[in-house]
PyMOL Python script that loads the backbone (N, CA, C, O; Angstrom):
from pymol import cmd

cmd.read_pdbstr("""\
ATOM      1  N   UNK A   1    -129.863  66.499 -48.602  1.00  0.00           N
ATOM      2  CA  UNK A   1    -129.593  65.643 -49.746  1.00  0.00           C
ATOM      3  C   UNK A   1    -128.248  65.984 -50.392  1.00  0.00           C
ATOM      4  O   UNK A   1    -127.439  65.133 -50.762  1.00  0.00           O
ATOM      5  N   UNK A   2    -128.149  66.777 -50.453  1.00  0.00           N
ATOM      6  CA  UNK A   2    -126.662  67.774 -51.151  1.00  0.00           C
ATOM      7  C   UNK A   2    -125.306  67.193 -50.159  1.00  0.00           C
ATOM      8  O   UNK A   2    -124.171  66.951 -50.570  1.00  0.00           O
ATOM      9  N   UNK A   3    -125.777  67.072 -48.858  1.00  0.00           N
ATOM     10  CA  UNK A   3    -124.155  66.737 -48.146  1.00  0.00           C
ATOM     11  C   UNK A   3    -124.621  65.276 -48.585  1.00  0.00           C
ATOM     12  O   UNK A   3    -123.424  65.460 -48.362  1.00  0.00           O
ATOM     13  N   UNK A   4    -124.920  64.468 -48.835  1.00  0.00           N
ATOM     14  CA  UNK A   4    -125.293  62.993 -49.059  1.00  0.00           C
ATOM     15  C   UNK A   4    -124.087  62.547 -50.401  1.00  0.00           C
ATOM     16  O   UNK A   4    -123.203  61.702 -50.541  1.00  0.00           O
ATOM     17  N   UNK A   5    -124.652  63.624 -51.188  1.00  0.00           N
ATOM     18  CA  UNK A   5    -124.315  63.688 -52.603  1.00  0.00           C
ATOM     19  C   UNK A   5    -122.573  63.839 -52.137  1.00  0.00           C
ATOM     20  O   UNK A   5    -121.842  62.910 -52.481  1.00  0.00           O
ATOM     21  N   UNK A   6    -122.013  64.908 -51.432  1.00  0.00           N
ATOM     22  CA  UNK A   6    -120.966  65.598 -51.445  1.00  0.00           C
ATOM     23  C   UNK A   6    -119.643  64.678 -50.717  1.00  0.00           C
ATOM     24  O   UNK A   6    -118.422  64.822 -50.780  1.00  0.00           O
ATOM     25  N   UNK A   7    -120.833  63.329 -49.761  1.00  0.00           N
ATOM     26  CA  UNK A   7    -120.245  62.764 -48.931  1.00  0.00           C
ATOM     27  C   UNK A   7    -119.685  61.174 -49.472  1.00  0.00           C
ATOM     28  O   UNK A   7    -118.859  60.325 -49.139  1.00  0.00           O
ATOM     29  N   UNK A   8    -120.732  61.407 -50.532  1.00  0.00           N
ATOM     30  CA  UNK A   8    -120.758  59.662 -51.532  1.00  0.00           C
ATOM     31  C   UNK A   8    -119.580  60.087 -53.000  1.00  0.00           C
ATOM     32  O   UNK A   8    -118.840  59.321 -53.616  1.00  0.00           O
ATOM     33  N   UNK A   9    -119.833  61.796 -53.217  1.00  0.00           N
ATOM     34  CA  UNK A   9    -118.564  61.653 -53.877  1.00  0.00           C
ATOM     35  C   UNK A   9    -116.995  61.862 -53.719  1.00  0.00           C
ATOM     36  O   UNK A   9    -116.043  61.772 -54.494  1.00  0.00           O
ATOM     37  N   UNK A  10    -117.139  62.168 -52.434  1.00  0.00           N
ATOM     38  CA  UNK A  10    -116.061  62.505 -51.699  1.00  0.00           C
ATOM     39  C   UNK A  10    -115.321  60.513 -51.236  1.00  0.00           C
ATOM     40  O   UNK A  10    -114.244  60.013 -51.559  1.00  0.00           O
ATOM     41  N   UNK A  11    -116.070  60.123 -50.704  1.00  0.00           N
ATOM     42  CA  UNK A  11    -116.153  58.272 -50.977  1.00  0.00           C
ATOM     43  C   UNK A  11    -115.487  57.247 -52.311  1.00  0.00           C
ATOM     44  O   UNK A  11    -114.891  56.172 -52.254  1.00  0.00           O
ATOM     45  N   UNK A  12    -115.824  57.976 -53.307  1.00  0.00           N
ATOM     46  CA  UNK A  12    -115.843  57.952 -54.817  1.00  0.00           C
ATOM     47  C   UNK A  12    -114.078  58.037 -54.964  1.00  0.00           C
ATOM     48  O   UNK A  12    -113.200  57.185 -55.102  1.00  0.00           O
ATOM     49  N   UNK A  13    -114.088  59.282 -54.873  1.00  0.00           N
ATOM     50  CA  UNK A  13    -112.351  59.862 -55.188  1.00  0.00           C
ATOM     51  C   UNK A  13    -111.804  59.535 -54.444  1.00  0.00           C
ATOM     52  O   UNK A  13    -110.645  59.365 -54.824  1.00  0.00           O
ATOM     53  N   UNK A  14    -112.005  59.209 -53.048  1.00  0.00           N
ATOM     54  CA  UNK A  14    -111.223  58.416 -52.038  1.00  0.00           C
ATOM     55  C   UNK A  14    -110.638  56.684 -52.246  1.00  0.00           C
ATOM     56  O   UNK A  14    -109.543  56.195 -51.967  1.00  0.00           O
ATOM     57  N   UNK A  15    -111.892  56.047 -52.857  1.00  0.00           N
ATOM     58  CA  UNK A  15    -111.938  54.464 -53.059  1.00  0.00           C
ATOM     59  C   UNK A  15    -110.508  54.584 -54.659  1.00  0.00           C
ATOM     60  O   UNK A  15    -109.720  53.687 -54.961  1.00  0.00           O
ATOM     61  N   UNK A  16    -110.633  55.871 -55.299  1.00  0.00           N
ATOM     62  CA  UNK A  16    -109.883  55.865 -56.867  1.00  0.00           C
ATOM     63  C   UNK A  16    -108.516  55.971 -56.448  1.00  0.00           C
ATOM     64  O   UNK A  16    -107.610  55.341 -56.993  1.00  0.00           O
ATOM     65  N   UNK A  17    -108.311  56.960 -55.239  1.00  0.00           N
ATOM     66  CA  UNK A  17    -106.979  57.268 -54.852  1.00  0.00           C
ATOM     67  C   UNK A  17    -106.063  56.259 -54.316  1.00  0.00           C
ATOM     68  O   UNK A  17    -104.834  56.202 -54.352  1.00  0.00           O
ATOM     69  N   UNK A  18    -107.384  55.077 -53.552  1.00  0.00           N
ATOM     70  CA  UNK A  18    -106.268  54.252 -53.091  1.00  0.00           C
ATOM     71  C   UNK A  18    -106.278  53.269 -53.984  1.00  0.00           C
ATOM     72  O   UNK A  18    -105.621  52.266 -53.705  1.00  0.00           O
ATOM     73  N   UNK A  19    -106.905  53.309 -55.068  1.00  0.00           N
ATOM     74  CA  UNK A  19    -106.558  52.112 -55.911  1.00  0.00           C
ATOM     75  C   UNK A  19    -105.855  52.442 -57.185  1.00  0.00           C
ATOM     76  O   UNK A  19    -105.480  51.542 -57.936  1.00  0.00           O
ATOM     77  N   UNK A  20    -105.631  53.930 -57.499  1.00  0.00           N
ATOM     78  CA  UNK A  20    -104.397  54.326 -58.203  1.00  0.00           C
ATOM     79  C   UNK A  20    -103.147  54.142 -57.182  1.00  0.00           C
ATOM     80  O   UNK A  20    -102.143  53.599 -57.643  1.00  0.00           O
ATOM     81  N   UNK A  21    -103.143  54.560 -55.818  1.00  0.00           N
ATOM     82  CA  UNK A  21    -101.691  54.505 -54.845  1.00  0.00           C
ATOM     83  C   UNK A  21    -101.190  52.862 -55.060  1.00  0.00           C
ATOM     84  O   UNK A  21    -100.029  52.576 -55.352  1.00  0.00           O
ATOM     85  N   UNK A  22    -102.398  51.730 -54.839  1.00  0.00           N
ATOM     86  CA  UNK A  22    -102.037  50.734 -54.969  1.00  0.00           C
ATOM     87  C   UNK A  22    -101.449  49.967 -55.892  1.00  0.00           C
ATOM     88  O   UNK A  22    -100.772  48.969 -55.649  1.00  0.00           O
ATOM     89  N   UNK A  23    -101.792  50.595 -57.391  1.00  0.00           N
ATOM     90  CA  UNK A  23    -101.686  50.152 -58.416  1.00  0.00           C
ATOM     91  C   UNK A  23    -100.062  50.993 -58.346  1.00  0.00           C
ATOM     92  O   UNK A  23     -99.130  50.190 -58.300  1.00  0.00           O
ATOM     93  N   UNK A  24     -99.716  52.246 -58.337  1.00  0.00           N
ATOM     94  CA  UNK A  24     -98.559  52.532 -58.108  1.00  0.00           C
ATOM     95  C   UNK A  24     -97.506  51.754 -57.296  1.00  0.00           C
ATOM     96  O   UNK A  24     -96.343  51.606 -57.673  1.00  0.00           O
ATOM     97  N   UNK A  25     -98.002  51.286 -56.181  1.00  0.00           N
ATOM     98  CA  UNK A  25     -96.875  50.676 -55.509  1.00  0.00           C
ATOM     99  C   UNK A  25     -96.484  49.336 -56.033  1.00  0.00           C
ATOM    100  O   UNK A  25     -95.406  48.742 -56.023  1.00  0.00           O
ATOM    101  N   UNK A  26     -98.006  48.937 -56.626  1.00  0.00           N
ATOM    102  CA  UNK A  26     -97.593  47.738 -57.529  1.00  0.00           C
ATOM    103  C   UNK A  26     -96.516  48.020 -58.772  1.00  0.00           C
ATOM    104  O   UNK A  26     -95.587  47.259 -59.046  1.00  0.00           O
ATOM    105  N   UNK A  27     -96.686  48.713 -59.162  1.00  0.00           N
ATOM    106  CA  UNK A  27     -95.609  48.940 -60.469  1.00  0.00           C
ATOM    107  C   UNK A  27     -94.379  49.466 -59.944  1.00  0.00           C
ATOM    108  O   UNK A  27     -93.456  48.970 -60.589  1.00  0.00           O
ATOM    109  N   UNK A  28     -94.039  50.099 -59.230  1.00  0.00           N
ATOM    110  CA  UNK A  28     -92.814  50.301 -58.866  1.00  0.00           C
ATOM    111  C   UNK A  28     -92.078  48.616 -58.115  1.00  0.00           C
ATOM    112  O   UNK A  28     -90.997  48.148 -58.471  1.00  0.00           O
ATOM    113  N   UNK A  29     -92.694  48.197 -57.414  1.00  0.00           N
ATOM    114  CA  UNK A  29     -92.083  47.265 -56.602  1.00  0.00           C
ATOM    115  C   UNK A  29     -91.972  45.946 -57.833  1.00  0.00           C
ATOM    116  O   UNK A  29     -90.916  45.358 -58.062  1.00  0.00           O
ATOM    117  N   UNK A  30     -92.941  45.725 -58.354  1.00  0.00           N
ATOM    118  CA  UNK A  30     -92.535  44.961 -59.522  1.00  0.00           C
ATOM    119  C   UNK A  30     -91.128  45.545 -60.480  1.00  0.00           C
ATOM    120  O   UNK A  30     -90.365  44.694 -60.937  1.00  0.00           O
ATOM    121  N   UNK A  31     -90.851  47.067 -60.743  1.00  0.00           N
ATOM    122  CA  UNK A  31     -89.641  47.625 -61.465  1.00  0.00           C
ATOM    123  C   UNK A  31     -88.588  47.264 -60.508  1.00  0.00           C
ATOM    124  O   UNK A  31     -87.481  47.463 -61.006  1.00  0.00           O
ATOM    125  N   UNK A  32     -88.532  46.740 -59.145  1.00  0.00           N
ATOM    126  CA  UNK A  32     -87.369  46.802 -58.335  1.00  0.00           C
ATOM    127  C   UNK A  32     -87.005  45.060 -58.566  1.00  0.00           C
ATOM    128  O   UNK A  32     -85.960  44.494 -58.886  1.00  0.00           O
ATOM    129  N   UNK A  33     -88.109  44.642 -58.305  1.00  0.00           N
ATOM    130  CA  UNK A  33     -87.792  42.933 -58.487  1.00  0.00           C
ATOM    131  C   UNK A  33     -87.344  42.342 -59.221  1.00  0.00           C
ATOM    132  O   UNK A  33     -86.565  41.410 -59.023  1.00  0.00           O
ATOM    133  N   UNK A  34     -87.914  42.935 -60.721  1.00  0.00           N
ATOM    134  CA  UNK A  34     -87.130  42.739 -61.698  1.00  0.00           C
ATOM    135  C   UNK A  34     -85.756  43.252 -62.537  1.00  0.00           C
ATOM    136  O   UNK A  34     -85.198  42.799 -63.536  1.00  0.00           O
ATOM    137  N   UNK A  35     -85.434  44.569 -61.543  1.00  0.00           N
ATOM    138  CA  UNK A  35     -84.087  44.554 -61.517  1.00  0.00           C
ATOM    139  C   UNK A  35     -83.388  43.762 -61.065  1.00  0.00           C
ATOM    140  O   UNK A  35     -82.576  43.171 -61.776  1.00  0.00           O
ATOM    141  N   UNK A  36     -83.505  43.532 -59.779  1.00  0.00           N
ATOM    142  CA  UNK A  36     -82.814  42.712 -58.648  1.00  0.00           C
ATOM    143  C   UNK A  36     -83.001  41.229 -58.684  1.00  0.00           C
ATOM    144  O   UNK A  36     -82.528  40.617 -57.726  1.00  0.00           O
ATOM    145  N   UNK A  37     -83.748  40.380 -59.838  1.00  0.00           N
ATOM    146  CA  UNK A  37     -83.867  39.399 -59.853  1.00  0.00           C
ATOM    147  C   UNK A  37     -82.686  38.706 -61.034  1.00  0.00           C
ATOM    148  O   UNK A  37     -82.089  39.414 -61.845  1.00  0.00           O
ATOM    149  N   UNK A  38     -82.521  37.307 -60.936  1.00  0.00           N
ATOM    150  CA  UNK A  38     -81.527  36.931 -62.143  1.00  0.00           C
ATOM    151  C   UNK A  38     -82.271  36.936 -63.164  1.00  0.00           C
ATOM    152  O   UNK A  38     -83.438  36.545 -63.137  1.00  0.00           O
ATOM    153  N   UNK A  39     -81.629  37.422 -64.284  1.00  0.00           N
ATOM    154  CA  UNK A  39     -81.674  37.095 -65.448  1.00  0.00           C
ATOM    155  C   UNK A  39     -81.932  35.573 -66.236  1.00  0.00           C
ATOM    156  O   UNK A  39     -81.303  34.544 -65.990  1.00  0.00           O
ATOM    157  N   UNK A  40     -82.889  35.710 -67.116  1.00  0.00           N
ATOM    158  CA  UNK A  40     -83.543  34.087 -67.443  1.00  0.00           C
ATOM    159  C   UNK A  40     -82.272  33.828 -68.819  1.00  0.00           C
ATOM    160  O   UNK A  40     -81.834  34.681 -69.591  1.00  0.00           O
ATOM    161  N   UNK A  41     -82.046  32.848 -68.768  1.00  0.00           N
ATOM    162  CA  UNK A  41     -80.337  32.708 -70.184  1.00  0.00           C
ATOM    163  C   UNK A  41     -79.116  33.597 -69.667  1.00  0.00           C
ATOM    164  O   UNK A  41     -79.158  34.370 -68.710  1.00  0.00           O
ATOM    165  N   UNK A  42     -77.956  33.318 -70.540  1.00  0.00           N
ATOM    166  CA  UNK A  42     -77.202  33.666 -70.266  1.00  0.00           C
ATOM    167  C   UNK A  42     -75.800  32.503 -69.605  1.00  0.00           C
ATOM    168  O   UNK A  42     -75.940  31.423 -69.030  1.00  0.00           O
ATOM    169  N   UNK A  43     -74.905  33.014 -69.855  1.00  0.00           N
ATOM    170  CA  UNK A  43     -73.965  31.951 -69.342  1.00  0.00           C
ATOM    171  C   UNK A  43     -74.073  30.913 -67.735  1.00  0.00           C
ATOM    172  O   UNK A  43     -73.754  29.739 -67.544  1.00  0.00           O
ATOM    173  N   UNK A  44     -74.608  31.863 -66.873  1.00  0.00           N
ATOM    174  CA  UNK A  44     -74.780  31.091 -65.594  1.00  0.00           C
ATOM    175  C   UNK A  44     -76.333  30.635 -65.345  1.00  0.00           C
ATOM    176  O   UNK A  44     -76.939  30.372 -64.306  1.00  0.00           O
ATOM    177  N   UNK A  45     -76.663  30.647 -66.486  1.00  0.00           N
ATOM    178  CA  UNK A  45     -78.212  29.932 -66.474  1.00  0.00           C
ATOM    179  C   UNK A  45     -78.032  28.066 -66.673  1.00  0.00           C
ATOM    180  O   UNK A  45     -79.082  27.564 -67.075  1.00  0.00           O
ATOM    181  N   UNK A  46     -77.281  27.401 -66.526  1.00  0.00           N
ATOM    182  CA  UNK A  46     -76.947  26.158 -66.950  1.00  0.00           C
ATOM    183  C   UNK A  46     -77.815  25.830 -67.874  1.00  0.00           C
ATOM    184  O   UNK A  46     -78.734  25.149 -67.418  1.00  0.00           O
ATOM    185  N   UNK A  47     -77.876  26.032 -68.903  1.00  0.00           N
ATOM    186  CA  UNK A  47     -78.867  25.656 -70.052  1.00  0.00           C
ATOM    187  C   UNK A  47     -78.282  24.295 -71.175  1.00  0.00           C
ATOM    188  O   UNK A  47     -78.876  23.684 -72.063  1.00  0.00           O
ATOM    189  N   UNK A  48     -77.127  24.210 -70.743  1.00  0.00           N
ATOM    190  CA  UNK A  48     -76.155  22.906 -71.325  1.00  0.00           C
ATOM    191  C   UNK A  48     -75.946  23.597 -72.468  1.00  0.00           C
ATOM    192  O   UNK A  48     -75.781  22.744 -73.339  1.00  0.00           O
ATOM    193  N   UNK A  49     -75.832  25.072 -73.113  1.00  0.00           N
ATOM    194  CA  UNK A  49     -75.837  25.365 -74.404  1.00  0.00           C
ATOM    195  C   UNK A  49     -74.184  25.846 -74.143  1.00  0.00           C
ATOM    196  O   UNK A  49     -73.722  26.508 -75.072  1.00  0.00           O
ATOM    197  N   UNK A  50     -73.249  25.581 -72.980  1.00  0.00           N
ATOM    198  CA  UNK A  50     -72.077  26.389 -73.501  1.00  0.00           C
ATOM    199  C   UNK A  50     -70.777  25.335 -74.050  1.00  0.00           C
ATOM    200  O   UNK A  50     -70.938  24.643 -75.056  1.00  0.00           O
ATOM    201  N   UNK A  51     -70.116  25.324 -73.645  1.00  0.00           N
ATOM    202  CA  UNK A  51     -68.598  24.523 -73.951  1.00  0.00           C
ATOM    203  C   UNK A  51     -68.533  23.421 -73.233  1.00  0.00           C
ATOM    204  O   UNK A  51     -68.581  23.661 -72.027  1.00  0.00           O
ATOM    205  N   UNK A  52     -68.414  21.948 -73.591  1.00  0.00           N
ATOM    206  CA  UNK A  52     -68.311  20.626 -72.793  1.00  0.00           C
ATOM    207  C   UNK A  52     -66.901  20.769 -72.325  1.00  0.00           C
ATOM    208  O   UNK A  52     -66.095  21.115 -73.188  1.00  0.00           O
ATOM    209  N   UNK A  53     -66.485  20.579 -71.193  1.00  0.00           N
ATOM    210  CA  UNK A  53     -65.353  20.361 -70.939  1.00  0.00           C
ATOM    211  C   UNK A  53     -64.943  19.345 -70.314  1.00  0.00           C
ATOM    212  O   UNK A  53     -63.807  19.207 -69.859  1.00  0.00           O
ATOM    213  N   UNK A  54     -65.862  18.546 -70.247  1.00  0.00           N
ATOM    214  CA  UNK A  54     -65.595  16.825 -69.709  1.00  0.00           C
ATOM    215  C   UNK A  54     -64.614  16.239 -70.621  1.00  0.00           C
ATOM    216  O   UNK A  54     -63.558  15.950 -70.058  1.00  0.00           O
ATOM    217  N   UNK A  55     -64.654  16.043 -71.578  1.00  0.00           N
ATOM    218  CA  UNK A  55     -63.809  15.117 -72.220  1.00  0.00           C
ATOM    219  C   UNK A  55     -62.363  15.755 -72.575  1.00  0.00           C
ATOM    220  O   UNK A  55     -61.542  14.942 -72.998  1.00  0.00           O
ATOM    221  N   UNK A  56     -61.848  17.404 -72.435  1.00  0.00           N
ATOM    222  CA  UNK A  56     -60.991  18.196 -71.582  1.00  0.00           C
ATOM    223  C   UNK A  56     -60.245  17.455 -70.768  1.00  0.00           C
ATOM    224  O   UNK A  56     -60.856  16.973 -69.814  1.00  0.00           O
ATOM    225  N   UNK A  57     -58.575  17.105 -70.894  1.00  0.00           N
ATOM    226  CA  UNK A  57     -57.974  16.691 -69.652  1.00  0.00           C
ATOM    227  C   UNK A  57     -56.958  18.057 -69.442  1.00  0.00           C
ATOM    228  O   UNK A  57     -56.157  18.516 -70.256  1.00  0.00           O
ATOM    229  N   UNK A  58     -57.289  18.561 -68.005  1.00  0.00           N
ATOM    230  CA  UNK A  58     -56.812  19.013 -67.810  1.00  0.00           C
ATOM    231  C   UNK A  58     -55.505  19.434 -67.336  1.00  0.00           C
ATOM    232  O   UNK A  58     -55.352  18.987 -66.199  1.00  0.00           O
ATOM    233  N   UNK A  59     -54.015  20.424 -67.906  1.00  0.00           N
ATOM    234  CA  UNK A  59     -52.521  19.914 -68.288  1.00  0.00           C
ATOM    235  C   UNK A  59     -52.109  21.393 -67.114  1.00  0.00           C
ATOM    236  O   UNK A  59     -52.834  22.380 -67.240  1.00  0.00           O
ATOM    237  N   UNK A  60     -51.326  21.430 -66.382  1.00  0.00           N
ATOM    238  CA  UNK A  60     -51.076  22.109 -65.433  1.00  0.00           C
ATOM    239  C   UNK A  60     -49.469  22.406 -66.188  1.00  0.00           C
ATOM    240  O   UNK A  60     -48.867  21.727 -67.020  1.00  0.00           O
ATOM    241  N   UNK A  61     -49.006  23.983 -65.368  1.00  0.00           N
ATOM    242  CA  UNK A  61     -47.801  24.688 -66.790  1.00  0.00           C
ATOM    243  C   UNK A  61     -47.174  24.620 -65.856  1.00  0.00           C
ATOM    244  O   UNK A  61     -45.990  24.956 -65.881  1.00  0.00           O
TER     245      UNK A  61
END
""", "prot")
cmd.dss("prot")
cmd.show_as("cartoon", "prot")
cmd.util.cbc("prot")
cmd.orient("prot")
């Protein structure tokens, strides 16, 4: 009965380890993506919020 016990909690800390490892790889790889991803706003976000320059004719020096 005792190796039963030793074998179901040994099972136990095994099932925790890979679902802390998993949860780790999840958070790191999410910290990389969202480095490496663009930025939401900002000047090259075309948000129509910067300077019109259509009506701009442009004068060459």
């Amino acid at each position: 009965m005792q190796a039963l016990t030793s074998f179901v909690l040994m099972d136990i800390q095994t099932i925790l380890v890979v679902i802390l490892f998993i949860a780790a790889i999840f958070y790191i790889g999410r910290m990389i993506l969202r480095s490496v991803s663009p930025k939401k706003g900002g000047c090259a976000s075309n948000c129509k919020c910067g300077v019109d320059f259509s009506n701009i004719e442009p004068t060459k020096k």
